[in-house]
C-alpha positions, 0 to 999 in steps of 0.5 A, spaced: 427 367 605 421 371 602 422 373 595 420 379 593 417 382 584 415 389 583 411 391 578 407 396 575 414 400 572 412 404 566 413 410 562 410 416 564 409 424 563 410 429 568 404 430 572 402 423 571 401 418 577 403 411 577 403 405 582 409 400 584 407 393 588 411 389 590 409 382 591 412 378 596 412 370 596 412 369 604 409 373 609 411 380 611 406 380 617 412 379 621 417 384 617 419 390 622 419 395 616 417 395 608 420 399 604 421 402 597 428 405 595 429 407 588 437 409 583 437 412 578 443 413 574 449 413 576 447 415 583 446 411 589 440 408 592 436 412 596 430 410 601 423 413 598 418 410 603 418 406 608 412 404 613 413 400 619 409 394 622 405 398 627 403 402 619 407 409 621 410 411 615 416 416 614 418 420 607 424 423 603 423 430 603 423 430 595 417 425 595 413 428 601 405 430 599 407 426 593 407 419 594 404 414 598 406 408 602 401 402 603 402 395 606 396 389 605 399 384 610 394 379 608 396 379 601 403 379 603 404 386 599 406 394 599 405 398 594 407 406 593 402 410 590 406 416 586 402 422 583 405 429 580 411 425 578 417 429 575 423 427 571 427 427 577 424 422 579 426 417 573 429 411 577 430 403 578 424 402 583 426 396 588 422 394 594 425 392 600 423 387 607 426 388 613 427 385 620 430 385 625 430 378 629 431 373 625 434 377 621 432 378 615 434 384 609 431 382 601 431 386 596 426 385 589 429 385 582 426 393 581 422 396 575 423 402 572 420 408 572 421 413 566 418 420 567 419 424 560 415 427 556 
């Protein structure tokens, strides 16, 4: 079962960028789909970004033209490049590995992203 550490959370003003990583202790070569979900408080957990296997990357529409999903499989890592960043984006960023078969669905400890001036 792969393990999964992001990093790269912090403080941030609007307008400012910042970029998660998501470290993974096994290979993600194999994994379907990696994603970055994200909660912020007193909300539900929301998809931000997933890229799948073959590279496609999909978006939620509050995020689109702003952020940008990567994956290195050789270094078994994802990362989320975010730019523009306004309050409302002020969440836990968590990144999460999925596969199909053999089943495999994990979720990494999250890091904070505050965006406050």
């Amino acid at each position: 079962q792969v393990r999964l550490v992001e990093s790269g959370g912090g403080l941030v003003q609007p307008g400012g960028s910042l970029k998660l990583s998501c470290t993974s202790s096994g290979s993600i070569s194999s994994m379907n789909t990696m994603g970055w979900y994200r909660q912020a408080p007193g909300q539900e957990r929301e998809l931000v970004a997933a890229i799948t296997a073959s590279g496609r990357s999909d978006y939620a529409d509050s995020v689109k033209g702003r952020f940008t999903i990567s994956r290195d499989n050789a270094r078994n890592m994802v990362y989320l490049q975010m730019s523009s960043l306004i309050p409302e984006d002020t969440a836990v960023y968590y990144c999460n590995a999925n596969r199909y078969f053999p089943v495999v669905h994990v979720w990494g400890q999250g890091t904070l992203v505050t965006v406050s001036s």
